[in-house]
C-alpha positions as CSV (number, residue, x, y, z in Angstrom):
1,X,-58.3,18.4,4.5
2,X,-55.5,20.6,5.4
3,X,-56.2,19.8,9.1
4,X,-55.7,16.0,8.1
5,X,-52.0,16.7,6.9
6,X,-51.4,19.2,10.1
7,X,-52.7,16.7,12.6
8,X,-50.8,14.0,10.6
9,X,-47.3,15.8,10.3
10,X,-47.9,16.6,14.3
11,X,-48.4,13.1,15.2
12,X,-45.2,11.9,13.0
13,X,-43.0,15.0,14.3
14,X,-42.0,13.0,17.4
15,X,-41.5,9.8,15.6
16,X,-38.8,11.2,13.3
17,X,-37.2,13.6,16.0
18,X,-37.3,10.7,18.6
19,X,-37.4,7.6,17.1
20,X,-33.7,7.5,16.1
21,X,-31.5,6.8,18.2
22,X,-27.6,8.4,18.5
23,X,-24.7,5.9,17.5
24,X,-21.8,6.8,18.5
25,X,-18.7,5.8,16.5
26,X,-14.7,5.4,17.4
27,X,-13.3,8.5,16.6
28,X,-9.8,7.7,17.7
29,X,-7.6,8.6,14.7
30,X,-5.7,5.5,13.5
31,X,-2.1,5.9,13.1
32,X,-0.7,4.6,9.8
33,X,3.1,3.8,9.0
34,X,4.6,6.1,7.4
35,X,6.9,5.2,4.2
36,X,5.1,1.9,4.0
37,X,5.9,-0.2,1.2
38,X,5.2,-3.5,0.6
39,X,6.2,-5.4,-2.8
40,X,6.1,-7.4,-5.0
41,X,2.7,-7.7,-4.8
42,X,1.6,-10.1,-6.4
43,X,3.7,-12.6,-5.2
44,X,5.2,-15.0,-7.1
45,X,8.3,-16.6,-4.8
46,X,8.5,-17.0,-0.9
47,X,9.2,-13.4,0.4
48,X,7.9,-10.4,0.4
49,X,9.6,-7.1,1.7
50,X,7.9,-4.6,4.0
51,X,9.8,-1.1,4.0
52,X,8.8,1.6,6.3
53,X,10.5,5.1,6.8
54,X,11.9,3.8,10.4
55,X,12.3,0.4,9.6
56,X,12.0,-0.9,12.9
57,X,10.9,-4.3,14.3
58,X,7.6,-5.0,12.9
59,X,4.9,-7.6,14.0
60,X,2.8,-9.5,11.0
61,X,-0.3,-10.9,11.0
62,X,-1.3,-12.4,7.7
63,X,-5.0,-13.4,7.2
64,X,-6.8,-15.3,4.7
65,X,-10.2,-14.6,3.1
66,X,-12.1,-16.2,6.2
67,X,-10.6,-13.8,8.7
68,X,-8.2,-16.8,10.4
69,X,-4.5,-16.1,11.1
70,X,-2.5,-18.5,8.7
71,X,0.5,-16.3,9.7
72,X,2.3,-14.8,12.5
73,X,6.3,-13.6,12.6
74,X,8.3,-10.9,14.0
75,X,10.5,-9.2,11.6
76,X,13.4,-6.8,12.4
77,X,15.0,-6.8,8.6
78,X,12.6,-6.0,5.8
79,X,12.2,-9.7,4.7
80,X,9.3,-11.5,5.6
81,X,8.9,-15.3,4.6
82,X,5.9,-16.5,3.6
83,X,6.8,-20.0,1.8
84,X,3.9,-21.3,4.0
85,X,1.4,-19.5,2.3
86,X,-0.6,-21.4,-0.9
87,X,-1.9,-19.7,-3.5
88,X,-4.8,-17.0,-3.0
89,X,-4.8,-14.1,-1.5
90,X,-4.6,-12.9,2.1
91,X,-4.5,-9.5,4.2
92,X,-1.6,-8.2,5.4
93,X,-0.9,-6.6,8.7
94,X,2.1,-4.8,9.7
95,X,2.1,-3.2,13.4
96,X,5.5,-1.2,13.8
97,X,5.8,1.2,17.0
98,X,2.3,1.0,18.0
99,X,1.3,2.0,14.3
100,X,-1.2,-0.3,12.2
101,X,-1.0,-0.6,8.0
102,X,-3.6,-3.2,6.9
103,X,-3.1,-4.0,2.6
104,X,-4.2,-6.9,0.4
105,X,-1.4,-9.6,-0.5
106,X,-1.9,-11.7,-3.7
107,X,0.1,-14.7,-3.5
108,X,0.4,-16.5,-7.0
């Protein structure tokens, strides 16, 4: 019997040794803004300011819950207008100096 289980683990060896295979995964480090603030959150008027600790000119993409762009705008103040949005809530995305901050915006 104890020749079964040797003879069996032997057989299996190079199934669990071999059988995987190696994912590799992005390691590039993702840059966040730094000083990033975004409020109020929720929402319950037509803008929303976006602070960062350079507050330079910042691209926005807004998303909504089925991943389409419902909102594009370049911003060089810290206002962004987004009286085009209904009611729900979106994802944010502020791109500032080659820097990404992805956050959740609920717009009531």
């Amino acid at each position: 019997m104890k020749k079964f289980y040797f003879v069996l683990i032997l057989m299996a060896l190079p199934l669990f040794s071999f059988g995987q295979e190696l994912v590799t995964v992005n390691t590039e480090q993702v840059q966040e803004l730094k000083g990033f603030k975004m409020y109020p959150n929720p929402v319950y008027g037509e803008e929303v300011y976006i602070t960062t600790a350079s507050n330079g000119s910042k691209h926005i993409k807004v998303y909504d819950v089925f991943g389409e762009v419902v909102l594009t705008d370049r911003i060089s103040t810290n206002t962004l207008n987004i009286s085009r949005l209904v009611p729900g809530v979106y994802v944010l995305q502020v791109t500032e100096q080659k820097k990404t901050m992805t956050r959740k915006l609920v717009v009531k």
